[in-house]
C-alpha positions in Angstrom: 3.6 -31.9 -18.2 0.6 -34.0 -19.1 -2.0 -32.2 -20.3 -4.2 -34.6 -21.0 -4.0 -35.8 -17.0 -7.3 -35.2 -14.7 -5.3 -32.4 -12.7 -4.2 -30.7 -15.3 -7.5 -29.0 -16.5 -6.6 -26.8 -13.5 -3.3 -25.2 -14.4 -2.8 -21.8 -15.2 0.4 -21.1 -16.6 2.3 -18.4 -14.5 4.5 -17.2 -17.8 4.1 -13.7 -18.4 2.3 -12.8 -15.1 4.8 -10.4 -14.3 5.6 -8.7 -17.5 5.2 -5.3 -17.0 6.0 -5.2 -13.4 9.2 -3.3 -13.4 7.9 -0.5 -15.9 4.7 -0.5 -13.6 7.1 0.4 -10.7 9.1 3.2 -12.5 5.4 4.5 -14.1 4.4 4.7 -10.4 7.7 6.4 -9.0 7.7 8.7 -11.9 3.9 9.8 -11.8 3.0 9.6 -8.1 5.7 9.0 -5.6 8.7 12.0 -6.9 5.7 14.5 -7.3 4.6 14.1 -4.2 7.6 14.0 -2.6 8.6 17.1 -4.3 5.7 18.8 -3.1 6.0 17.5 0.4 9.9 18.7 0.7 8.9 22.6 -0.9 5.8 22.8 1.5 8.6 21.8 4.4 11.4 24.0 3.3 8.7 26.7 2.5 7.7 26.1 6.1 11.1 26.4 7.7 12.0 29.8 6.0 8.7 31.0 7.1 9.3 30.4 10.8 12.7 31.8 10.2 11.3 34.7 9.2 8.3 35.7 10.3 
């Protein structure tokens, strides 16, 4: 690419955007989504053996 070109004053180079993105995921599974399922699935199961038995 040309950088001296007119046009190219404009482009941002996309490298490197997305490093990150996969630990970002895992950080996000690990920290939000697995305690909260984990809390939703005890409060259920909690809830079933209480309406088992009363």
């Amino acid at each position: 690419m040309n950088h001296e070109h007119e046009s190219s004053r404009y482009y941002y180079p996309v490298e490197g955007r997305t490093d990150g993105a996969i630990a970002g995921a895992f950080a996000f599974i690990a920290i939000i989504a697995v305690p909260a399922l984990t809390y939703a699935a005890w409060h259920a199961l909690v809830s079933w053996i209480s309406y088992l038995f009363p």
